[in-house]
N, C-alpha and C positions, 0 to 999 in steps of 0.2 A: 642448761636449758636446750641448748643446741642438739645434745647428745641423747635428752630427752626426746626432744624432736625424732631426730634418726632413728631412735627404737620404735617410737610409737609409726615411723612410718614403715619399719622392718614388720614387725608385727601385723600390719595391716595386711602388709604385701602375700605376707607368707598365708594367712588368714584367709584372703583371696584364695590363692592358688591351691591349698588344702582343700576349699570347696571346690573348686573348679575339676581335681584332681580326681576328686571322688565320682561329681557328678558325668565324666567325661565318658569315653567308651575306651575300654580296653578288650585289647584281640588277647584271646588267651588258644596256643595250639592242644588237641584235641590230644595227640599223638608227639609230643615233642622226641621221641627217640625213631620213630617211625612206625608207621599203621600198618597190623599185624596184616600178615600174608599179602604184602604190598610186592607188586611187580615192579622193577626201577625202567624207566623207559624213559633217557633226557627226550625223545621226540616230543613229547605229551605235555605240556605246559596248560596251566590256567590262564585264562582270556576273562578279562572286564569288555561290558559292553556300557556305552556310557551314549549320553544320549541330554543335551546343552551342559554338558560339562559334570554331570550326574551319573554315577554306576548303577543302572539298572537291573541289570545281569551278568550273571559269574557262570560259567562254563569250565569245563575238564578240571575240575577241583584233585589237586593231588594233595594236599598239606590242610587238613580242615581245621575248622577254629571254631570257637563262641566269643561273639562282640556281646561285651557285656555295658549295660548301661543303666547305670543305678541310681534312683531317688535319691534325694537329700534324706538325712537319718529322720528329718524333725516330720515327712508326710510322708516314709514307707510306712506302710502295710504289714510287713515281715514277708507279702509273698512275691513267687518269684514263676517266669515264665520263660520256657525256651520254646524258639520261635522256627518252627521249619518253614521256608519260603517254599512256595510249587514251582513249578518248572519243565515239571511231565518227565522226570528225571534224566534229562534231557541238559536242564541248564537253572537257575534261581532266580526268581526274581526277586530281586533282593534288596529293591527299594520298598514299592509300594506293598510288598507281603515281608516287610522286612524292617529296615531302617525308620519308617515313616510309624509301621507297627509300636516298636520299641519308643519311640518317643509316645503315642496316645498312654501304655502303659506306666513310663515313668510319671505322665503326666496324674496320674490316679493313682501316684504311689506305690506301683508295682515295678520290681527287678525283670530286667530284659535281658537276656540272652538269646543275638540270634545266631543261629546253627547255619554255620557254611558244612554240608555233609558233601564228601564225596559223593560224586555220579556214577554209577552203575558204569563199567565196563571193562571188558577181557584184558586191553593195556596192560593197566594199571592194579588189578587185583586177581588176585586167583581164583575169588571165589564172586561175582560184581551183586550176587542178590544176599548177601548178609552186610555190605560193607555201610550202608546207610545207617542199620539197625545197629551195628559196632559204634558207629558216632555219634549215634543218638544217646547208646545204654552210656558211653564214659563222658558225655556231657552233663550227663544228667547228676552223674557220681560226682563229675568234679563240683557242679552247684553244692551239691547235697555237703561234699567233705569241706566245703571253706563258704557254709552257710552263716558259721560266727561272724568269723572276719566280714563279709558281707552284708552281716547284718538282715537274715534270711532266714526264715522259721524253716527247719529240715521237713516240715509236715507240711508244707504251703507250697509246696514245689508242680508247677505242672508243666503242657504242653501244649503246645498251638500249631496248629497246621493248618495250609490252604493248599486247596489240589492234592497233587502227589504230594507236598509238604505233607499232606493232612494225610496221606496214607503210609505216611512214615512215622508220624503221631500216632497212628490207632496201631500201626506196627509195634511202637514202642509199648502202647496203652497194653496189649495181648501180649509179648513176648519179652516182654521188660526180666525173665526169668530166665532166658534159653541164656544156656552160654556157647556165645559166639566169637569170644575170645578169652584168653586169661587174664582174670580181671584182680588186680594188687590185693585186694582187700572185703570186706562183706560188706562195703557201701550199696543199697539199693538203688534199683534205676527205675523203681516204679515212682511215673510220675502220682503227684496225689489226686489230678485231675485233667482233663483234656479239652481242649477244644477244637473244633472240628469246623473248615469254614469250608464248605465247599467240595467235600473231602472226597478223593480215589480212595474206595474201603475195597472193594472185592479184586480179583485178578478171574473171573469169570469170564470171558470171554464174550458173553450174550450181553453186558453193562457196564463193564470195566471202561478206562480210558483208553484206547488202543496202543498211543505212543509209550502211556509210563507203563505198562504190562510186556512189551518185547522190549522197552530200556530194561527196566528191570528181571524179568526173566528169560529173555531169551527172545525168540522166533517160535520153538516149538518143547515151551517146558513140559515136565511131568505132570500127571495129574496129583501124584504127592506136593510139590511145591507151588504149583497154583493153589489148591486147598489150605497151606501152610501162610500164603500171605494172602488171602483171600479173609482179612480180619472180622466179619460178620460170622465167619464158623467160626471162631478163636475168642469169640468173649466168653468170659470164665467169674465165678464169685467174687476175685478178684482185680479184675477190671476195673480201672479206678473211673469216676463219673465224667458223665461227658457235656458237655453246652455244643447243641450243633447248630447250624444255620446252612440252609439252601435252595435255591430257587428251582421253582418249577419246571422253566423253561429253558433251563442250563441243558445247552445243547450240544458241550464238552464232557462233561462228567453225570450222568443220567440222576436226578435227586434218587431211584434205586437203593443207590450207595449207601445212603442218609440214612434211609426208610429201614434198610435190612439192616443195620447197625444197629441202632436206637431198638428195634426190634429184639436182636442179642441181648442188651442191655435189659432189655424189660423182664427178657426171662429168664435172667439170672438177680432180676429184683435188684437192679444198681441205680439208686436216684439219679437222671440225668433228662434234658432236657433236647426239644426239638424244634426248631424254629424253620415252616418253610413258608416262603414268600411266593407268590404265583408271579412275579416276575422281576428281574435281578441278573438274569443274565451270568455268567462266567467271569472272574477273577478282579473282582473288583476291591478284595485286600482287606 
């Protein structure tokens, strides 16, 4: 009977912790051999910024990840979302566009994946305006190649961005094709859909966000590579659909951005949707 006992409380235990296991967050690295055309620079270290004991913000990312954090099997969805935090590519914030995100999703049964992407700069990379769009395409691939195991429909996979997040999402959404590094295998990086909160789309200089366009490109880029991430000229047939939201009176990121996308979208006939509010203000998550 005793021994009975002890099993029946083995079993429990382990019962427990199996769910707990699953439902927990794991960091998985993006790059675990190291991220292509990386400059090695020990000066350059990552910084948390934490704020009552809370990590807000993540700064000078050299080593990126996806925390992933997944529903119970018995109220997924099968779909799954990767989460780019904004930041003005500058830095993530990576609780309330991030951490606090991924749980509303688990909560409705969708798979969280959020995206620590490196930061734009000369440091640490060779090349600082493809290196988001690198983290983003093999993020995507990794959901996509261990969607089984994860219990993740390969067709339900999308993307979410706020800010610059949101302009490395509509990056992804347009360029999910370019190859920007050498990629193992023909796993797709097209997400199946995007969402867009608040989003940096153009690199135009007359509506763009000021700080994430010279993070991102420079001081004084080309007119080919402003055009090239300026994602309003770059939606295409297949662009996958988009749900946006932005306020009027966002007086960081111009709604513009919003307007000329959805616009793109319309004339290449991509069902997607627009939601702008007359007031809301800036980076509310």
């Amino acid at each position: 009977m005793k021994k009975l006992k002890l099993l029946s409380l083995v079993l429990f235990i382990v019962s427990i912790n199996a769910s707990f296991s699953y439902s927990q967050s794991n960091i998985i690295r993006i790059w675990p051999s190291g991220a292509p055309a990386a400059i090695a620079n020990d000066s350059y270290a990552e910084k948390s910024i934490e704020r009552n004991g809370v990590v807000t913000s993540i700064e000078k990312v050299t080593d990126p990840t996806i925390t992933m954090s997944l529903p119970s099997r018995e109220t997924s969805t099968g779909a799954a979302v990767l989460i780019c935090p904004g930041g003005g590519y500058s830095g993530l914030a990576i609780d309330h566009e991030g951490y606090a995100v991924a749980k509303w999703l688990n909560d409705n049964g969708i798979a969280a994946f959020i995206l620590k992407y490196r930061l734009p700069s000369d440091l640490i990379m060779k090349n600082k305006t493809i290196a988001p769009l690198q983290d983003a395409q093999e993020a995507i691939r990794i959901i996509r190649r261990n969607a089984t195991l994860w219990n993740i429909n390969p067709g339900k996979i999308g993307v979410l961005g706020f800010s610059a997040g949101g302009h490395l999402a509509s990056t992804l959404s347009t360029h999910f094709n370019d190859k920007v590094y050498e990629v193992a295998d023909v796993t797709s990086a097209r997400p199946d859909f995007s969402i867009l909160i608040y989003p940096v789309i153009t690199m135009d200089a007359s509506y763009t966000h000021g700080g994430s366009r010279n993070n991102l490109l420079g001081d004084n880029p080309s007119d080919e590579v402003v055009k090239f991430y300026s994602n309003e000229l770059q939606v295409a047939a297949d662009t996958p659909p988009a749900f946006m939201v932005h306020s009027m009176d966002d007086n960081v990121v111009p709604v513009k951005n919003s307007l000329n996308y959805y616009d793109g979208l319309m004339r290449n006939n991509i069902p997607s949707e627009l939601h702008v509010f007359q007031k809301g203000g800036h980076g509310y998550g």
